[in-house]
N, C-alpha and C positions, 0 to 999 in steps of 0.2 A: 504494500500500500504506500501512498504515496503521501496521503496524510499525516497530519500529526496524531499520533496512536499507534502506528500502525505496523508491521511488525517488521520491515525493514525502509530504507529511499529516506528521503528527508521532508522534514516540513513545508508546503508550500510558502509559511510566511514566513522564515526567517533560512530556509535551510540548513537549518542544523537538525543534524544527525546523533544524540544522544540517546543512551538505554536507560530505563530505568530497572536499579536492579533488582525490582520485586518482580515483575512482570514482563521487565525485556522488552517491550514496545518503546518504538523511537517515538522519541519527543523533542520539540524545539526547546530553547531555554526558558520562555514564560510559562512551558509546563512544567520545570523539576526542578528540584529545592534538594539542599542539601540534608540526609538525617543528621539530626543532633547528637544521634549514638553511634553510630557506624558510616558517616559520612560518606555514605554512599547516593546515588541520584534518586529521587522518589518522585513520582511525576503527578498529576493532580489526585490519579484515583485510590494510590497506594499512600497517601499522604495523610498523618492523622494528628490533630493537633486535641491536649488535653485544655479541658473548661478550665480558664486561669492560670494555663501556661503557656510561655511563645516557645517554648522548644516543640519544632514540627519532626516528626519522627515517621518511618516509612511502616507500612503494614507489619513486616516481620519483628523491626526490634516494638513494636507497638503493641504487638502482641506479648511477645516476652515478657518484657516489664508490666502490661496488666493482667498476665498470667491466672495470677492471685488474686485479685478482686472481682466483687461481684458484678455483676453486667448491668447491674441497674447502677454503677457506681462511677461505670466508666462514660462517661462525654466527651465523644470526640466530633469535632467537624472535618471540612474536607478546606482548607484555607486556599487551594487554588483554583478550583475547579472551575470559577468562571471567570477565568484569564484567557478564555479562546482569543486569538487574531479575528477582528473583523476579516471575511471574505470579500469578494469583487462579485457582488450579486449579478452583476451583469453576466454570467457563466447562465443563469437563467433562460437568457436571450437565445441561447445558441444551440437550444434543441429544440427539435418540431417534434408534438406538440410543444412550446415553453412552456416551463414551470411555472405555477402562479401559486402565491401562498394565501389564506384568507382563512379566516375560523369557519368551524363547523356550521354555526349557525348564517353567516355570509353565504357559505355554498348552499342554505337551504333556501334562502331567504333569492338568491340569483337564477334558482332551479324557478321558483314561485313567479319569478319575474320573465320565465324564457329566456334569459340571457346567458344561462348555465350550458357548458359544451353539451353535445350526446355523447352519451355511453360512458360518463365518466363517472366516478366518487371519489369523495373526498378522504383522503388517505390520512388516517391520522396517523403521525409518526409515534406513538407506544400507542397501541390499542387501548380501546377508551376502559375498558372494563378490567384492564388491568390496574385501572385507579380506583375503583367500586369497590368498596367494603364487602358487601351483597352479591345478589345476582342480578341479571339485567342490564341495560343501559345507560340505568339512572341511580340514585338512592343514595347513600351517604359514602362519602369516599373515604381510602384508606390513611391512613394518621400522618401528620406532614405534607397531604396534598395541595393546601393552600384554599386558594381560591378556586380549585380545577371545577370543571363542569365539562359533559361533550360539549355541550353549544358553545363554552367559551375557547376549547380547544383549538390551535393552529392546525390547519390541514392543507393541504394540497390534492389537487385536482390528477389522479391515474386515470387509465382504460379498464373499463368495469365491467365484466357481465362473470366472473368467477370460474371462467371455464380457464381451460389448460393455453398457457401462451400469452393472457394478460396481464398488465401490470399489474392489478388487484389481487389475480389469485397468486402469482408468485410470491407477492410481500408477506400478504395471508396466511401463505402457506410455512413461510420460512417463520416470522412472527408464531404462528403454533407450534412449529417444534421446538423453536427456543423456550417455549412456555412448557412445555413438556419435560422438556430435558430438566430443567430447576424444578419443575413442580418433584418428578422422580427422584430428586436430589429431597426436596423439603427445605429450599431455598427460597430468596426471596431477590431478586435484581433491586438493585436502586435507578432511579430514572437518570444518572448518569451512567450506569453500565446500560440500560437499556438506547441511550443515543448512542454511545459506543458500537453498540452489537448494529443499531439498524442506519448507522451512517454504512458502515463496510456491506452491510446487504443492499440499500437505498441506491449504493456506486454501482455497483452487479446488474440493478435492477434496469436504471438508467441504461446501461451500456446495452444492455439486451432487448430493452422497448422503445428509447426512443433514437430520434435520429437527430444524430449531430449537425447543423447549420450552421457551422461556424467557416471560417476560411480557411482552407484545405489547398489553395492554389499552389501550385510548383512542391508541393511535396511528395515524397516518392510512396507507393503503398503501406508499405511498412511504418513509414513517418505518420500519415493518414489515422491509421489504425491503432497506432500508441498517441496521438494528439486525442481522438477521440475518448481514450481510456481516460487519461489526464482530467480532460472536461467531465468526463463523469462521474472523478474525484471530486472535483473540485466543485461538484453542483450539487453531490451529495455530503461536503464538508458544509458547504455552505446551506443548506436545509438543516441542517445538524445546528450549525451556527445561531439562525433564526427559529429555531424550536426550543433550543436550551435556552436564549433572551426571552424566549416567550413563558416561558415556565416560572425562569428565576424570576423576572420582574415584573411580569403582568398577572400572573397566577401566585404569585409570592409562593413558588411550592421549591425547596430545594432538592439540588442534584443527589443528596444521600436519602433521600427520600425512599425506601421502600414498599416496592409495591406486588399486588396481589396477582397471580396466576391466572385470572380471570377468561384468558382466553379458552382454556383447559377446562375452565370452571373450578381452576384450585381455590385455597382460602387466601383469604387475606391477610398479610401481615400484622404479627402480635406488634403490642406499642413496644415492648422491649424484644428485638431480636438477638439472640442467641448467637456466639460466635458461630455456631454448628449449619446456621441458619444462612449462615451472609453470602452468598453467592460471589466467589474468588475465583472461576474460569477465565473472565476476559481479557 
């Protein structure tokens, strides 16, 4: 990947190339901070700072040291995690159909008015019910989710009818087994490993549905084919971008935020999770 996260190539905004070494995905430098104990590189998601202290320490020695206390004792936040690089939105522009972002309720409210594409839905980048305490589409959400609601969700506009070959049912389909695989763990994603996981599917997604419109002149096939992949790093960093701004500051729901299974129909996240619980793959 070519993103910052990702697990080799460099950041598009800064070009650096650094590991973090809990997890080994590259990160530029406004992701990774030094541990206070083993000074090694920790990058926003492996990063854990204690209530009342600035020593920022990386998952592993974080663990160690709260080894021994109880889970309801230990407060940590995540001190980096919305240090992303603004994107070049403009990367939107350069696929047919283009990208367009709008809330849940925008895309319902455009459909009402005829001016909504055909055949499309509104994709929300973490499924909605994955924020649901309950069952359904609606009802009380899971603890930490802010302000979330579907209707006030950010979404964007795929090709929709759920059969084999569309954007909707690829996402769909990749989003349930991600939801399977942690629910059979008895895990729980936070909505930053959940952007994590569906920027790198969202790039996949892109590259295989839509078509690139960008300037391709005098370059050779090969050049073509890897400028294309690039743009659809870069259109899925930057959705990624504008989802986690939309969470953290319009829904007031932060990135450590755990959420529920929902897709699966798993439960919802307890208000204290359990180390055993915290979902550590990505």
């Amino acid at each position: 990947m070519v993103n910052c996260g990702g697990a080799a190539a460099a950041c598009p905004a800064c070009k650096g190339v650094l590991k973090c070494t809990v997890c080994e995905h590259a990160f530029c430098k406004a992701h990774l901070a030094s541990c206070a104990n083993c000074n090694g590189n920790t990058c926003a998601y492996c990063a854990r700072q204690m209530a009342g202290h600035n020593a920022l320490l990386d998952l592993n020695c974080f663990d160690k040291l709260t080894s021994k206390m109880d889970e309801t004792d230990i407060i940590a936040t995540c001190p980096l995690a919305s240090t992303l690089p603004a994107p070049d939105e403009s990367i939107f522009n350069d696929f047919s159909p283009p990208i367009e972002l709008l809330t849940y309720s925008q895309s319902r409210a455009a459909g009402g008015k005829g001016v909504r594409p055909a055949n499309v839905q509104a994709e929300h980048f973490i499924p909605n019910s994955c924020f649901i305490a309950g069952t359904g589409r609606s009802g009380a959400t899971v603890h930490g989710a802010g302000k979330y609601s579907e209707g006030k969700a950010l979404t964007y506009w795929v090709e929709d009818d759920q059969m084999a070959g569309t954007e909707h049912k690829y996402l769909t389909d990749r989003e349930r087994a991600f939801c399977n695989e942690v629910a059979k763990k008895g895990q729980y994603p936070t909505i930053g490993q959940w952007c994590d996981f569906m920027q790198a599917v969202t790039a996949e997604s892109i590259a295989a549905h839509r078509t690139y419109a960008g300037n391709v002149s005098n370059l050779t096939t090969q050049e073509i084919a890897n400028r294309q992949v690039l743009a659809a790093q870069q259109a899925a960093y930057a959705i990624r971008y504008k989802m986690q701004a939309h969470f953290e500051n319009n829904l007031k729901a932060s990135t450590q935020t755990y959420l529920a299974n929902g897709i699966v129909g798993g439960s919802a996240p307890p208000k204290v999770v359990t180390k055993a619980q915290i979902y550590k793959d990505i």
